[in-house]
C-alpha positions in Angstrom: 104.3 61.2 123.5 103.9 64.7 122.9 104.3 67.1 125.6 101.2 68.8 126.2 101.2 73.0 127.1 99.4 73.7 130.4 96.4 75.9 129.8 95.6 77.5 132.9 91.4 77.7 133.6 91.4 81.2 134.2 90.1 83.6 131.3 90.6 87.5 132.1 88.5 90.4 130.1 89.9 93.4 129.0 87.3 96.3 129.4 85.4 97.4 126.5 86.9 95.2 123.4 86.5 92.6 125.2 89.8 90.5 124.8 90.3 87.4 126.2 93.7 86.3 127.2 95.0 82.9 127.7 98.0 82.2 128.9 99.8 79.1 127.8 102.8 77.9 128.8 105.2 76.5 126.7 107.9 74.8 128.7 110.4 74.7 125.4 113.3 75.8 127.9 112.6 73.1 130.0 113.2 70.6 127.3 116.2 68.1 127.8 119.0 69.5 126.2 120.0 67.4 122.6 122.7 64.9 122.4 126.1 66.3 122.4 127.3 67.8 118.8 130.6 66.4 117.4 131.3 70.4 116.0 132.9 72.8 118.0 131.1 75.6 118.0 133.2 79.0 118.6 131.5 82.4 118.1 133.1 84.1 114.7 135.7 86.3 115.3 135.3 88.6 112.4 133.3 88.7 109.0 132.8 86.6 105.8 134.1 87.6 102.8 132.7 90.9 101.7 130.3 90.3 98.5 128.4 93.6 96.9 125.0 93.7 98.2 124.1 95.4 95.2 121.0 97.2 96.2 119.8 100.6 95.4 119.4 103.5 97.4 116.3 104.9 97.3 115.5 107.2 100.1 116.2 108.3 103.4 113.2 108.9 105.6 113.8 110.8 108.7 112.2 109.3 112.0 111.0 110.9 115.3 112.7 110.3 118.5 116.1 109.9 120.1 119.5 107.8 118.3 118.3 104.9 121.3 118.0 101.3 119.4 115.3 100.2 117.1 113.8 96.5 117.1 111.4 94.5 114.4 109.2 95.9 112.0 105.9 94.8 110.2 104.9 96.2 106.7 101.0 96.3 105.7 102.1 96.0 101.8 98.5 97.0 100.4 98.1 100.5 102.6 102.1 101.1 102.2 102.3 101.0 105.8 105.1 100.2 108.3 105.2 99.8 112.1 108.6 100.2 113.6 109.1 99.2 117.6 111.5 101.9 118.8 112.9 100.0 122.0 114.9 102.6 123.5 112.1 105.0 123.1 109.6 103.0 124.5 107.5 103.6 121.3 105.9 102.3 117.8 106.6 104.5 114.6 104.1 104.1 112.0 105.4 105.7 108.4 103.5 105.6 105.3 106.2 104.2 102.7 104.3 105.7 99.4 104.3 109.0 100.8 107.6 108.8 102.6 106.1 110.6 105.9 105.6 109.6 109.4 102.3 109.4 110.4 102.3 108.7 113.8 104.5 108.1 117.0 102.6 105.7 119.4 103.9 106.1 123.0 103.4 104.0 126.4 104.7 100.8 124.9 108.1 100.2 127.7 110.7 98.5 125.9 108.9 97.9 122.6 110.4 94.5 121.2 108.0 92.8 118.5 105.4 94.5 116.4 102.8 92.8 113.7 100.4 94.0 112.1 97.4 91.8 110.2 96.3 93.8 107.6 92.7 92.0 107.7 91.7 93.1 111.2 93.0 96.3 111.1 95.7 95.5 114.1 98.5 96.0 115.6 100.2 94.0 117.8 103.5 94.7 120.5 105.4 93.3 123.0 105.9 96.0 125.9 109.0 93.9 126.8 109.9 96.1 130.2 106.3 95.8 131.1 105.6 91.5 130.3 102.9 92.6 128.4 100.7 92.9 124.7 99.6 95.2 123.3 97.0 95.6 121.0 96.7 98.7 118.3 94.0 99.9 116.4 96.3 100.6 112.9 93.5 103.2 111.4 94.1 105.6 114.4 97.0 104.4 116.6 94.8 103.9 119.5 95.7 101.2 121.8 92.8 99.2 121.9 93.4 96.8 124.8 96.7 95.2 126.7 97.6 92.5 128.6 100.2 90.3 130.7 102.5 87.9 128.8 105.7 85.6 130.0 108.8 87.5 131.1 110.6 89.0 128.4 108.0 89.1 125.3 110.0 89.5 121.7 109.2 88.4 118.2 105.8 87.4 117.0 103.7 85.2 114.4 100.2 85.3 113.4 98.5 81.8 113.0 95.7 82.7 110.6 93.7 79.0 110.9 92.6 79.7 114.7 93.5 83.5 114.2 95.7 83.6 116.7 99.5 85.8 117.9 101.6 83.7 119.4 104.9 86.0 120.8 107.7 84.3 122.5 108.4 85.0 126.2 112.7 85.3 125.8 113.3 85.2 129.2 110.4 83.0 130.9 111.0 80.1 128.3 107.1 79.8 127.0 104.8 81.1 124.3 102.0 83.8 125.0 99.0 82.9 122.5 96.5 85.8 121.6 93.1 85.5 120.3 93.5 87.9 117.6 89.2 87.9 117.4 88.7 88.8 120.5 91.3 88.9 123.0 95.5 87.9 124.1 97.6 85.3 125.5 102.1 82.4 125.0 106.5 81.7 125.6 110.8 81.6 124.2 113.0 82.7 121.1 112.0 83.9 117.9 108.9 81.9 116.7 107.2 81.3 112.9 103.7 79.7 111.3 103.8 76.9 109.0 101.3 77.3 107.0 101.3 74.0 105.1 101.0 72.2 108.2 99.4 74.6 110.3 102.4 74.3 113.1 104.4 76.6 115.4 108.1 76.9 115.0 110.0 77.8 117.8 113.7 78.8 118.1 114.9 77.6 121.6 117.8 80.1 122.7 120.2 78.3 124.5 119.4 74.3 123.6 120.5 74.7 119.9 117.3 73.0 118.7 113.5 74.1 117.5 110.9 72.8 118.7 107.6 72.2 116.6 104.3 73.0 117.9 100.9 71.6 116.7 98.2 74.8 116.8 94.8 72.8 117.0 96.8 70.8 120.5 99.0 73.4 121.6 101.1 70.3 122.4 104.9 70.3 121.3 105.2 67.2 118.8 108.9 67.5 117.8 112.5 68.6 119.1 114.8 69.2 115.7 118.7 69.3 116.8 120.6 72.0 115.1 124.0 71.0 114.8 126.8 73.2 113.8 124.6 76.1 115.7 125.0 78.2 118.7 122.1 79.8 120.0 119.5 79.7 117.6 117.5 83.2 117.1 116.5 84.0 113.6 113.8 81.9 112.0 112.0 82.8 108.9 110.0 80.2 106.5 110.1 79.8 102.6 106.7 78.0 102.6 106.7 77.0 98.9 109.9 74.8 99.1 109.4 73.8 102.8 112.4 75.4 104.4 112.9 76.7 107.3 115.9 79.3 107.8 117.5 79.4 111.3 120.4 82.5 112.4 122.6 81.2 115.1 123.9 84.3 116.8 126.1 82.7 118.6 128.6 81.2 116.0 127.5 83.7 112.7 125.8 80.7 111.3 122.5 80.3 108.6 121.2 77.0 108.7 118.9 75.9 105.9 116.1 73.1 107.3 113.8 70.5 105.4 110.5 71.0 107.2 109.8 67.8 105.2 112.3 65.3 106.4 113.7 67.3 109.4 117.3 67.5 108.0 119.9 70.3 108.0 120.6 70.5 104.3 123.3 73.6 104.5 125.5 76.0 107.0 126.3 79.1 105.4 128.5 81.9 107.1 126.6 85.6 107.5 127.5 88.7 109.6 128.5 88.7 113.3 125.7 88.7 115.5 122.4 87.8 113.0 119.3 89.3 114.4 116.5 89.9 112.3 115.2 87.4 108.8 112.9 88.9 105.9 111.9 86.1 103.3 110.0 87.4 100.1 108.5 84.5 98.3 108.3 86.6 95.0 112.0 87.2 94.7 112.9 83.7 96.3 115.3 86.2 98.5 116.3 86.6 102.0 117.8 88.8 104.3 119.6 88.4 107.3 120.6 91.7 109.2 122.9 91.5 111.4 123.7 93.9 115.1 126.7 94.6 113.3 125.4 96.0 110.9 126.3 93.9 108.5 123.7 92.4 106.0 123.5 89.5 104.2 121.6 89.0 101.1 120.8 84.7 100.1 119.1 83.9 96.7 117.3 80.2 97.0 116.8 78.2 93.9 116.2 74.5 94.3 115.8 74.0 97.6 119.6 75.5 97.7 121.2 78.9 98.9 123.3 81.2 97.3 125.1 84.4 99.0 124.4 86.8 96.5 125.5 90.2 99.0 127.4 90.4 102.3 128.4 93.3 103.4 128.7 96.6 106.0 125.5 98.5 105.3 125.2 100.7 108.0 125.7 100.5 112.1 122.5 99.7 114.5 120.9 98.2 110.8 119.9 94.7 112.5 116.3 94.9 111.8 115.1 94.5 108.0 111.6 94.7 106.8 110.7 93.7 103.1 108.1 94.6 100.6 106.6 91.1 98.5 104.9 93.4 96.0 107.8 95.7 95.3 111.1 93.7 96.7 112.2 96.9 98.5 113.7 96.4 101.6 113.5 98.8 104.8 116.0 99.7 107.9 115.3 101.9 110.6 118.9 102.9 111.9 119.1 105.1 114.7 122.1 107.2 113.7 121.9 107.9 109.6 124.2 110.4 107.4 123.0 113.3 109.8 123.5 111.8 113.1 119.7 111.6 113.5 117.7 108.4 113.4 115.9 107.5 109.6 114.3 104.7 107.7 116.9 103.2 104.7 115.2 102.2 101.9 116.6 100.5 99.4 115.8 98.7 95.8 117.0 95.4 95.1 119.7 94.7 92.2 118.3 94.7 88.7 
Protein backbone atom coordinates (compact mmCIF):
# COMPACT_ATOMS: atom_id res chain seq x y z
CA UNK A 1 0.00 0.00 0.00
CA UNK A 2 1.20 3.35 -0.61
CA UNK A 3 2.38 5.39 2.16
CA UNK A 4 0.30 8.27 2.54
CA UNK A 5 1.93 12.08 3.48
CA UNK A 6 0.43 13.59 6.74
CA UNK A 7 -1.34 16.79 5.88
CA UNK A 8 -1.58 18.65 8.91
CA UNK A 9 -5.34 20.62 9.31
CA UNK A 10 -3.91 23.83 9.93
CA UNK A 11 -3.79 26.49 7.04
CA UNK A 12 -1.81 29.80 7.90
CA UNK A 13 -2.30 33.29 5.83
CA UNK A 14 0.37 35.36 4.90
CA UNK A 15 -0.74 39.15 5.12
CA UNK A 16 -1.82 40.88 2.06
CA UNK A 17 -1.14 38.24 -0.95
CA UNK A 18 -2.73 36.05 0.78
CA UNK A 19 -0.64 32.69 0.66
CA UNK A 20 -1.63 29.77 2.01
CA UNK A 21 0.87 27.28 3.23
CA UNK A 22 0.60 23.71 3.84
CA UNK A 23 2.90 21.78 5.20
CA UNK A 24 3.31 18.20 4.23
CA UNK A 25 5.37 15.92 5.47
CA UNK A 26 7.12 13.53 3.52
CA UNK A 27 8.67 10.85 5.69
CA UNK A 28 11.15 9.69 2.60
CA UNK A 29 14.00 9.55 5.38
CA UNK A 30 12.08 7.39 7.38
CA UNK A 31 11.81 4.83 4.67
CA UNK A 32 13.31 1.28 5.37
CA UNK A 33 16.60 1.33 4.00
CA UNK A 34 16.94 -1.07 0.41
CA UNK A 35 18.27 -4.53 0.45
CA UNK A 36 22.00 -4.68 0.72
CA UNK A 37 23.92 -3.85 -2.73
CA UNK A 38 26.48 -6.58 -3.85
CA UNK A 39 28.86 -3.26 -5.21
CA UNK A 40 31.20 -1.72 -3.05
CA UNK A 41 30.78 1.49 -3.09
CA UNK A 42 34.06 3.73 -2.24
CA UNK A 43 34.00 7.53 -2.82
CA UNK A 44 36.45 8.36 -6.14
CA UNK A 45 39.69 9.18 -5.25
CA UNK A 46 40.54 11.35 -8.12
CA UNK A 47 39.05 12.31 -11.63
CA UNK A 48 37.96 10.57 -14.94
CA UNK A 49 39.76 10.80 -17.85
CA UNK A 50 40.03 14.42 -18.99
CA UNK A 51 37.88 14.76 -22.31
CA UNK A 52 37.66 18.61 -24.10
CA UNK A 53 34.57 20.13 -22.99
CA UNK A 54 34.74 22.00 -26.10
CA UNK A 55 32.66 24.97 -25.26
CA UNK A 56 33.04 28.53 -26.09
CA UNK A 57 33.74 31.31 -24.12
CA UNK A 58 31.61 33.95 -24.42
CA UNK A 59 31.54 36.40 -21.72
CA UNK A 60 32.45 37.16 -18.35
CA UNK A 61 29.80 39.03 -16.34
CA UNK A 62 30.95 40.60 -13.14
CA UNK A 63 28.60 39.91 -10.02
CA UNK A 64 27.96 42.00 -6.83
CA UNK A 65 28.89 40.81 -3.50
CA UNK A 66 31.68 38.96 -1.66
CA UNK A 67 34.02 35.57 -3.20
CA UNK A 68 31.43 33.53 -0.39
CA UNK A 69 29.79 30.43 -2.33
CA UNK A 70 27.06 30.49 -4.85
CA UNK A 71 24.13 27.75 -5.00
CA UNK A 72 21.32 26.97 -7.92
CA UNK A 73 20.12 29.14 -10.48
CA UNK A 74 16.85 29.53 -12.54
CA UNK A 75 16.79 31.07 -16.08
CA UNK A 76 13.44 32.83 -17.45
CA UNK A 77 14.63 31.99 -21.19
CA UNK A 78 11.88 34.40 -22.87
CA UNK A 79 12.87 37.83 -20.66
CA UNK A 80 16.74 36.66 -20.77
CA UNK A 81 16.60 36.53 -17.13
CA UNK A 82 18.54 34.67 -14.48
CA UNK A 83 18.19 34.29 -10.65
CA UNK A 84 21.35 33.27 -8.86
CA UNK A 85 20.97 32.22 -4.85
CA UNK A 86 24.30 33.71 -3.41
CA UNK A 87 24.39 31.42 -0.15
CA UNK A 88 27.22 32.95 1.51
CA UNK A 89 25.77 36.35 0.95
CA UNK A 90 22.54 35.59 2.09
CA UNK A 91 21.16 36.98 -1.26
CA UNK A 92 19.41 36.44 -4.90
CA UNK A 93 21.23 38.07 -7.99
CA UNK A 94 19.04 38.65 -10.82
CA UNK A 95 21.19 39.52 -14.26
CA UNK A 96 19.67 40.16 -17.45
CA UNK A 97 21.73 37.69 -19.85
CA UNK A 98 20.90 39.82 -23.24
CA UNK A 99 22.16 42.81 -21.84
CA UNK A 100 24.99 41.24 -19.77
CA UNK A 101 24.11 43.63 -16.62
CA UNK A 102 22.99 43.00 -13.13
CA UNK A 103 19.78 44.19 -12.43
CA UNK A 104 19.28 43.64 -9.06
CA UNK A 105 20.68 42.23 -5.70
CA UNK A 106 17.75 40.92 -3.49
CA UNK A 107 18.81 40.78 0.23
CA UNK A 108 17.24 39.20 3.49
CA UNK A 109 17.21 35.69 2.12
CA UNK A 110 19.75 33.78 5.12
CA UNK A 111 21.53 31.04 3.49
CA UNK A 112 19.92 31.21 0.11
CA UNK A 113 19.92 27.45 -1.24
CA UNK A 114 17.22 26.95 -4.15
CA UNK A 115 15.80 29.52 -6.41
CA UNK A 116 12.99 29.08 -9.40
CA UNK A 117 11.37 31.16 -11.13
CA UNK A 118 7.89 30.38 -13.34
CA UNK A 119 7.96 32.60 -15.98
CA UNK A 120 3.94 32.53 -16.17
CA UNK A 121 3.26 34.00 -12.72
CA UNK A 122 5.83 36.32 -12.71
CA UNK A 123 7.66 34.54 -9.47
CA UNK A 124 10.33 33.83 -7.78
CA UNK A 125 10.78 31.35 -5.43
CA UNK A 126 13.89 30.63 -2.45
CA UNK A 127 14.76 28.54 0.12
CA UNK A 128 16.15 30.87 3.05
CA UNK A 129 17.96 27.67 4.20
CA UNK A 130 19.45 29.34 7.69
CA UNK A 131 16.04 30.63 8.27
CA UNK A 132 13.63 27.02 7.41
CA UNK A 133 11.74 29.13 5.28
CA UNK A 134 10.25 30.26 1.45
CA UNK A 135 10.29 32.81 -0.06
CA UNK A 136 8.29 34.17 -2.55
CA UNK A 137 9.59 37.03 -5.20
CA UNK A 138 7.81 39.28 -7.30
CA UNK A 139 10.44 38.84 -10.55
CA UNK A 140 9.18 42.42 -12.26
CA UNK A 141 10.47 44.32 -9.21
CA UNK A 142 12.40 42.05 -6.79
CA UNK A 143 9.98 42.65 -4.00
CA UNK A 144 9.45 39.85 -1.74
CA UNK A 145 6.01 39.31 -1.87
CA UNK A 146 5.34 36.91 0.98
CA UNK A 147 7.37 34.08 3.17
CA UNK A 148 6.94 31.33 5.06
CA UNK A 149 8.20 28.22 7.37
CA UNK A 150 9.37 25.00 5.59
CA UNK A 151 11.23 21.64 6.99
CA UNK A 152 14.73 22.04 8.33
CA UNK A 153 17.17 22.56 5.83
CA UNK A 154 15.14 23.74 2.54
CA UNK A 155 17.42 23.16 -0.86
CA UNK A 156 16.47 22.46 -4.42
CA UNK A 157 13.07 22.93 -5.97
CA UNK A 158 10.49 21.81 -8.74
CA UNK A 159 7.44 23.37 -10.03
CA UNK A 160 4.40 20.90 -10.58
CA UNK A 161 2.45 22.92 -13.17
CA UNK A 162 -0.93 20.45 -13.15
CA UNK A 163 -1.91 21.54 -9.42
CA UNK A 164 0.50 24.64 -9.77
CA UNK A 165 2.40 23.76 -7.10
CA UNK A 166 6.60 24.23 -5.55
CA UNK A 167 7.55 21.45 -3.97
CA UNK A 168 11.37 22.20 -2.26
CA UNK A 169 13.01 19.48 -0.37
CA UNK A 170 13.64 19.90 3.37
CA UNK A 171 17.66 18.33 3.37
CA UNK A 172 17.94 18.01 6.75
CA UNK A 173 14.27 17.26 8.24
CA UNK A 174 13.74 14.32 5.63
CA UNK A 175 10.20 15.70 3.99
CA UNK A 176 8.89 17.86 1.16
CA UNK A 177 7.52 21.47 1.71
CA UNK A 178 4.59 21.89 -1.05
CA UNK A 179 3.65 25.62 -2.11
CA UNK A 180 0.53 26.75 -3.64
CA UNK A 181 2.11 28.63 -6.36
CA UNK A 182 -1.68 30.50 -6.88
CA UNK A 183 -2.05 31.56 -3.78
CA UNK A 184 0.19 30.59 -1.06
CA UNK A 185 3.49 27.96 0.35
CA UNK A 186 4.07 24.71 1.83
CA UNK A 187 6.99 20.17 1.62
CA UNK A 188 10.62 17.69 2.63
CA UNK A 189 14.54 15.74 1.60
CA UNK A 190 17.27 15.69 -1.34
CA UNK A 191 17.06 17.19 -4.64
CA UNK A 192 13.54 16.65 -6.12
CA UNK A 193 12.11 16.77 -10.04
CA UNK A 194 8.36 16.77 -11.86
CA UNK A 195 7.44 14.12 -14.23
CA UNK A 196 5.54 15.54 -16.40
CA UNK A 197 4.30 12.52 -18.41
CA UNK A 198 2.96 11.06 -15.37
CA UNK A 199 2.37 13.99 -13.29
CA UNK A 200 4.73 12.51 -10.35
CA UNK A 201 7.34 13.77 -7.79
CA UNK A 202 10.84 12.48 -7.91
CA UNK A 203 12.69 12.53 -4.95
CA UNK A 204 16.43 11.89 -4.38
CA UNK A 205 16.71 10.30 -0.78
CA UNK A 206 20.33 11.33 0.58
CA UNK A 207 21.61 8.70 2.54
CA UNK A 208 19.20 5.50 1.53
CA UNK A 209 20.63 5.25 -2.07
CA UNK A 210 17.15 5.05 -3.52
CA UNK A 211 14.26 7.63 -5.08
CA UNK A 212 11.33 7.63 -4.08
CA UNK A 213 8.25 8.44 -6.45
CA UNK A 214 5.47 10.57 -5.38
CA UNK A 215 1.93 10.79 -6.88
CA UNK A 216 0.88 14.78 -6.99
CA UNK A 217 -3.04 14.39 -7.01
CA UNK A 218 -2.34 11.87 -3.41
CA UNK A 219 0.63 13.31 -2.12
CA UNK A 220 1.16 9.60 -1.21
CA UNK A 221 4.61 7.93 -2.00
CA UNK A 222 3.81 5.00 -4.55
CA UNK A 223 7.29 3.69 -5.23
CA UNK A 224 10.93 3.13 -3.65
CA UNK A 225 13.55 2.64 -6.84
CA UNK A 226 16.98 1.10 -5.36
CA UNK A 227 19.99 2.71 -6.88
CA UNK A 228 22.68 0.33 -6.96
CA UNK A 229 26.20 1.06 -7.63
CA UNK A 230 25.30 4.73 -5.92
CA UNK A 231 26.31 6.53 -2.88
CA UNK A 232 24.28 9.19 -1.77
CA UNK A 233 22.12 10.13 -4.38
CA UNK A 234 21.77 14.18 -4.94
CA UNK A 235 21.54 15.22 -8.50
CA UNK A 236 18.33 14.51 -10.41
CA UNK A 237 17.34 15.96 -13.54
CA UNK A 238 14.60 14.44 -16.16
CA UNK A 239 14.88 13.93 -20.06
CA UNK A 240 11.03 13.80 -20.37
CA UNK A 241 10.86 12.83 -24.10
CA UNK A 242 12.86 9.49 -23.62
CA UNK A 243 11.68 8.88 -20.06
CA UNK A 244 14.88 9.07 -18.15
CA UNK A 245 15.69 10.07 -15.17
CA UNK A 246 19.44 11.18 -14.40
CA UNK A 247 20.64 10.60 -10.84
CA UNK A 248 24.52 12.18 -9.42
CA UNK A 249 25.72 10.14 -6.54
CA UNK A 250 28.12 12.44 -4.71
CA UNK A 251 29.25 10.06 -2.74
CA UNK A 252 31.04 7.67 -5.19
CA UNK A 253 31.36 10.29 -8.52
CA UNK A 254 28.71 8.24 -10.15
CA UNK A 255 25.75 9.25 -13.09
CA UNK A 256 23.20 6.81 -13.10
CA UNK A 257 20.90 6.76 -16.11
CA UNK A 258 16.98 5.42 -15.02
CA UNK A 259 14.03 3.99 -17.12
CA UNK A 260 11.12 5.88 -15.59
CA UNK A 261 9.24 3.25 -17.65
CA UNK A 262 10.34 -0.01 -16.39
CA UNK A 263 12.21 1.26 -13.20
CA UNK A 264 15.65 -0.11 -14.29
CA UNK A 265 19.18 1.30 -14.09
CA UNK A 266 20.20 1.17 -17.70
CA UNK A 267 24.00 2.77 -17.20
CA UNK A 268 26.75 4.09 -14.54
CA UNK A 269 28.91 6.49 -16.03
CA UNK A 270 31.96 8.10 -14.10
CA UNK A 271 31.76 12.26 -13.79
CA UNK A 272 33.72 14.72 -11.52
CA UNK A 273 34.37 14.43 -7.78
CA UNK A 274 31.68 15.64 -5.83
CA UNK A 275 28.56 16.15 -8.60
CA UNK A 276 26.21 18.89 -7.37
CA UNK A 277 24.15 20.56 -9.70
CA UNK A 278 22.19 18.78 -13.37
CA UNK A 279 20.96 21.10 -16.35
CA UNK A 280 19.15 18.91 -19.11
CA UNK A 281 18.22 20.80 -22.45
CA UNK A 282 15.74 18.85 -24.42
CA UNK A 283 16.72 20.78 -27.68
CA UNK A 284 20.29 19.70 -27.65
CA UNK A 285 19.57 16.22 -26.03
CA UNK A 286 22.56 17.46 -23.65
CA UNK A 287 23.38 17.46 -20.06
CA UNK A 288 25.47 18.91 -17.58
CA UNK A 289 26.73 17.78 -14.46
CA UNK A 290 28.82 20.40 -12.42
CA UNK A 291 30.63 19.30 -10.07
CA UNK A 292 32.09 21.14 -6.31
CA UNK A 293 35.30 20.47 -7.85
CA UNK A 294 34.90 22.31 -10.29
CA UNK A 295 34.99 19.92 -12.61
CA UNK A 296 32.24 19.67 -15.37
CA UNK A 297 30.91 17.12 -17.20
CA UNK A 298 29.23 17.40 -20.50
CA UNK A 299 26.80 13.83 -21.65
CA UNK A 300 25.13 13.71 -25.12
CA UNK A 301 21.93 11.17 -25.08
CA UNK A 302 20.86 9.49 -28.24
CA UNK A 303 18.74 6.42 -27.92
CA UNK A 304 17.94 6.19 -24.66
CA UNK A 305 21.93 5.95 -24.26
CA UNK A 306 24.76 8.42 -22.85
CA UNK A 307 27.78 9.49 -24.23
CA UNK A 308 30.61 11.69 -22.34
CA UNK A 309 31.16 14.10 -24.87
CA UNK A 310 33.43 16.73 -22.28
CA UNK A 311 34.98 16.23 -18.81
CA UNK A 312 37.04 18.42 -17.60
CA UNK A 313 38.54 21.28 -14.90
CA UNK A 314 36.52 24.40 -15.80
CA UNK A 315 36.93 26.52 -13.17
CA UNK A 316 36.95 26.25 -9.00
CA UNK A 317 33.54 26.94 -6.88
CA UNK A 318 31.75 26.19 -10.72
CA UNK A 319 29.21 23.46 -9.13
CA UNK A 320 26.16 25.13 -10.16
CA UNK A 321 25.24 25.25 -14.07
CA UNK A 322 22.18 26.89 -15.56
CA UNK A 323 21.23 26.32 -19.25
CA UNK A 324 19.49 28.20 -21.96
CA UNK A 325 16.87 25.62 -24.23
CA UNK A 326 16.48 28.35 -26.87
CA UNK A 327 20.17 29.19 -27.23
CA UNK A 328 22.15 26.05 -25.60
CA UNK A 329 24.36 28.52 -23.70
CA UNK A 330 25.25 27.45 -20.51
CA UNK A 331 25.83 29.79 -17.29
CA UNK A 332 28.17 29.55 -13.97
CA UNK A 333 28.33 31.93 -11.30
CA UNK A 334 31.88 31.27 -9.67
CA UNK A 335 32.80 33.23 -6.88
CA UNK A 336 36.44 33.86 -7.63
CA UNK A 337 36.89 34.48 -11.69
CA UNK A 338 40.17 35.75 -13.62
CA UNK A 339 40.14 38.95 -11.28
CA UNK A 340 39.76 37.37 -7.97
CA UNK A 341 36.19 38.86 -7.92
CA UNK A 342 33.02 36.80 -8.24
CA UNK A 343 31.36 36.68 -12.18
CA UNK A 344 28.81 34.81 -14.28
CA UNK A 345 30.80 32.32 -17.08
CA UNK A 346 29.03 32.10 -20.00
CA UNK A 347 29.76 29.87 -22.39
CA UNK A 348 28.56 28.55 -26.08
CA UNK A 349 28.32 24.97 -26.75
CA UNK A 350 30.68 23.19 -29.39
CA UNK A 351 29.74 23.70 -33.06
Amino acid sequence: MPTRIDRPARVRVWARTHFRLVLISVLVLAITAASAVGLALTRRGRQPAPVPLGLQPAATIPLPGDSSRFDYASLDPQRGLLFIAHLGAGEVIEVDVHTRQVVRTITDLPGVHGVLVLPETHRVYATATDANQMAVLDEDTGTILSRGPTGAYPDGMAYDPRHRTVWTTNEAGGSETVLDATTGVGGDAGNVAYDRATGQMLVAVQGRNLVAVIDTNTAAITRRVALPGCDHDHGLAIDDADRLAFIACDGNATLLTLDLTTWRILEHQPVGQDPDVLAYDPGAHRLYIAAESGWLTILDVHDRRTTVTGSNHLADGAHVVAVDPDTHRSYYPVPHAGDGHPALLVFDPHP
